[in-house]
C-alpha positions as a Markdown table, in Angstrom:
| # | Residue | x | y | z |
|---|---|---|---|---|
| 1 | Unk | -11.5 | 17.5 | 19.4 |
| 2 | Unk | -10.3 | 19.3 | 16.0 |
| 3 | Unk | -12.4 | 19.1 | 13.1 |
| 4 | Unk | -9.5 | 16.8 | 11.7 |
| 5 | Unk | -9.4 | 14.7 | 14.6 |
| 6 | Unk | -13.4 | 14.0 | 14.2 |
| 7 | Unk | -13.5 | 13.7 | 10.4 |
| 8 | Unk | -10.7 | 11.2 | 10.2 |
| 9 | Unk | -11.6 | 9.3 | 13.7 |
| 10 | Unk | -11.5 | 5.9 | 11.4 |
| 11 | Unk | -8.8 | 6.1 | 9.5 |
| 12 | Unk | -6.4 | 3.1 | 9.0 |
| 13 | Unk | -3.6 | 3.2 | 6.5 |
| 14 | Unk | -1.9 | 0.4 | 8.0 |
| 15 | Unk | 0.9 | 2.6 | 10.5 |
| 16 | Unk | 0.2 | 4.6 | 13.1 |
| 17 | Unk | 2.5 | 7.0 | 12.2 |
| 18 | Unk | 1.2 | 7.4 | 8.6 |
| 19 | Unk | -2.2 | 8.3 | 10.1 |
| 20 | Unk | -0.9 | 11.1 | 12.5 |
| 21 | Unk | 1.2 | 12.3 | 9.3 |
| 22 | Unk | -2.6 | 12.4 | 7.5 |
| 23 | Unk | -4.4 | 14.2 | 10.1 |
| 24 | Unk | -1.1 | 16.9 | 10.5 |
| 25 | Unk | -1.5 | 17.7 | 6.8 |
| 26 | Unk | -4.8 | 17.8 | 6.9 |
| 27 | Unk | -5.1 | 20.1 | 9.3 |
| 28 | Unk | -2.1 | 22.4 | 7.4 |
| 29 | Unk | -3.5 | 22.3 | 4.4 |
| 30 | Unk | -7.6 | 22.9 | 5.5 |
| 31 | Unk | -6.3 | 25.9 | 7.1 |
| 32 | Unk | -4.4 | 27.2 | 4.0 |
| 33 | Unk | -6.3 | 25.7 | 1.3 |
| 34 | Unk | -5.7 | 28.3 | -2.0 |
| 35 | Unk | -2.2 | 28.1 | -1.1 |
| 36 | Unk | 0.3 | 25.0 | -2.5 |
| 37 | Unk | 2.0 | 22.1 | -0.1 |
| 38 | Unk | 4.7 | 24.1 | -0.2 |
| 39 | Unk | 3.5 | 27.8 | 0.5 |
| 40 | Unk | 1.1 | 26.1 | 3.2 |
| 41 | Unk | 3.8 | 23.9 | 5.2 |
| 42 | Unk | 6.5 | 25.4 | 7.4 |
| 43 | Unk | 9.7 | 25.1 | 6.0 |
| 44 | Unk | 11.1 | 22.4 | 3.6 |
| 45 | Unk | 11.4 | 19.6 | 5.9 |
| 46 | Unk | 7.7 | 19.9 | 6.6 |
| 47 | Unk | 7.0 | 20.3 | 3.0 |
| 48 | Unk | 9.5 | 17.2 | 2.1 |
| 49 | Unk | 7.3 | 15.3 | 4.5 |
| 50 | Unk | 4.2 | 15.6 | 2.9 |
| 51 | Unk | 5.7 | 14.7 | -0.7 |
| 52 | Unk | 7.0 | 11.7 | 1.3 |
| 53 | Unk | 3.3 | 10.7 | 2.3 |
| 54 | Unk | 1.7 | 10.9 | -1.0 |
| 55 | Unk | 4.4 | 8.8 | -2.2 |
| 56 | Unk | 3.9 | 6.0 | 0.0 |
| 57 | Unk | 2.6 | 3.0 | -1.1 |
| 58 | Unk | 0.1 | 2.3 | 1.3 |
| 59 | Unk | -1.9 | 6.1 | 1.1 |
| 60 | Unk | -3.7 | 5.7 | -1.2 |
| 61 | Unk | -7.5 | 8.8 | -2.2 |
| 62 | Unk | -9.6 | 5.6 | -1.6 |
| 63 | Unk | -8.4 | 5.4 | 2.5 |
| 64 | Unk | -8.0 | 8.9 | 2.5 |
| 65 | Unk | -11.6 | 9.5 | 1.3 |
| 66 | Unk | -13.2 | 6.5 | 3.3 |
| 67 | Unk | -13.3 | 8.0 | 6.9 |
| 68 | Unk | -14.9 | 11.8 | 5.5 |
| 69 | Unk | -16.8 | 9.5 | 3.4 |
| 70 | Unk | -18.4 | 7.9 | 6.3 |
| 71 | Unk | -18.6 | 11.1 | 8.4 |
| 72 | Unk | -20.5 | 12.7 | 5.4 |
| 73 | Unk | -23.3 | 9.8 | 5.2 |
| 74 | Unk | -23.9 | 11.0 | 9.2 |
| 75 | Unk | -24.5 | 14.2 | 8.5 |
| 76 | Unk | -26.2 | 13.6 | 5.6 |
| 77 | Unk | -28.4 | 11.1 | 7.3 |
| 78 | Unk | -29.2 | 14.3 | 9.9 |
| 79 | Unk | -31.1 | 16.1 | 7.0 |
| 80 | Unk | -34.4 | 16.2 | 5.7 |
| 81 | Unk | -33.1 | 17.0 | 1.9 |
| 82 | Unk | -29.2 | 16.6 | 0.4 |
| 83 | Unk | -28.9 | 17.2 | -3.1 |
| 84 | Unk | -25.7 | 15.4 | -4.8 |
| 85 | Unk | -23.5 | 17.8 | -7.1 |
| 86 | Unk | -21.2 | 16.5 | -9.3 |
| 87 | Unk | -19.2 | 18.1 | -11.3 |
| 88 | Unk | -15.8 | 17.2 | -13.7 |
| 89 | Unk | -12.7 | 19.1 | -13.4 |
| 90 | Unk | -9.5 | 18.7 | -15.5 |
| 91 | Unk | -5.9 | 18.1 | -13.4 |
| 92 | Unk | -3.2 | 18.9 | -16.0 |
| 93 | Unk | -0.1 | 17.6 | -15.5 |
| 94 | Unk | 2.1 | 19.6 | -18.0 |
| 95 | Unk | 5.4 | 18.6 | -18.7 |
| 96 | Unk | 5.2 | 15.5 | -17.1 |
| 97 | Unk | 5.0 | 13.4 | -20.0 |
| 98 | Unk | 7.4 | 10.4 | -18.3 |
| 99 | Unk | 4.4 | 9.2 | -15.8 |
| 100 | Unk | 2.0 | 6.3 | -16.6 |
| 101 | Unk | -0.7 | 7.0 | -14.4 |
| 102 | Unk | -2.3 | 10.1 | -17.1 |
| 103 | Unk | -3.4 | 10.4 | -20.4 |
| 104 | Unk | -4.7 | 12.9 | -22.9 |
| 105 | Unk | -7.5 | 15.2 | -21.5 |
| 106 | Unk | -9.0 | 17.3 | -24.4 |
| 107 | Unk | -6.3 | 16.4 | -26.8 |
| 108 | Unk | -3.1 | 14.7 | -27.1 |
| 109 | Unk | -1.3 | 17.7 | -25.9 |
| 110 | Unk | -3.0 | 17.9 | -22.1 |
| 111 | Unk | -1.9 | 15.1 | -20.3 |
| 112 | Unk | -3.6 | 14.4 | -17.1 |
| 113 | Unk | -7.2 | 12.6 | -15.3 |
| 114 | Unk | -10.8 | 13.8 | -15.3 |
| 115 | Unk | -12.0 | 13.5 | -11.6 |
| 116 | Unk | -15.6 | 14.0 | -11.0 |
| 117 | Unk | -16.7 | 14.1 | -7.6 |
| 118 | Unk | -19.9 | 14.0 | -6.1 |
| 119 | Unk | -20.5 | 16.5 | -3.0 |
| 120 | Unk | -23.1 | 16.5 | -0.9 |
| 121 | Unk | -24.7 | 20.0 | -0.3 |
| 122 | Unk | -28.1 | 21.0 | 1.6 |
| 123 | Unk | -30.7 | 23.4 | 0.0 |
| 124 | Unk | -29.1 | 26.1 | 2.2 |
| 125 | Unk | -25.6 | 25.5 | 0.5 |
| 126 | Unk | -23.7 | 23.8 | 3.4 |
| 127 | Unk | -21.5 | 21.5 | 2.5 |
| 128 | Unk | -21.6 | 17.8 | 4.1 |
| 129 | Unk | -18.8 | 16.5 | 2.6 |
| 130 | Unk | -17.2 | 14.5 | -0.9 |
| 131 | Unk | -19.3 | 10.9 | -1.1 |
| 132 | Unk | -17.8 | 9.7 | -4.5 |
């Protein structure tokens, strides 16, 4: 089984197809991840493919997340210590000033969201996985 296949063994975002589509971009871009969707997929048709799914309606970061959220509380729950990082990093979304869904950063001039996640890390510095 891949890695992909195991982390996202739960997923449901309501089609079948949708969920194959997740687990075949996952699997692009975790092999590639420094490069962009479109450096990392294989020609525009698979590149127009992903902007398809993270346009639809029913993906959404909360189903994405909730499958490696659950596979990270197992391995967490393997461990004798797991420390919780969090840390917040800045998406700016210059000259996109037409969407609704950002707002000013640092100032009125950086539009885009603050996300903070939470990892979870052992004292050795493996990573289990993003739980918030």
């Amino acid at each position: 089984m891949s890695w992909v296949a195991g982390e996202m063994k739960n997923i449901n975002l309501g089609d079948k197809r949708l969920n194959a589509r997740l687990q075949k971009l996952l699997g692009t871009l975790g092999n590639t991840p420094t490069l962009s969707i479109p450096a990392a997929c294989s020609g525009w048709h698979e590149t127009k493919a992903a902007y398809r799914f993270f346009c639809n309606e029913k993906v959404t970061s909360e189903k994405i997340l909730a499958p490696h959220i659950e596979s990270t509380l197992h391995r967490m729950a393997r461990q004798d210590v797991v420390l919780l990082l969090q840390d917040t990093t800045a998406l700016i979304f210059r000259g996109q000033k037409q969407r609704k869904d950002i707002g000013p950063v640092n100032n009125e001039h950086h539009l885009g969201l603050l996300l903070h996640p939470t990892i979870a890390v052992t004292p050795e510095r493996l990573c289990l996985g993003v739980i918030d």
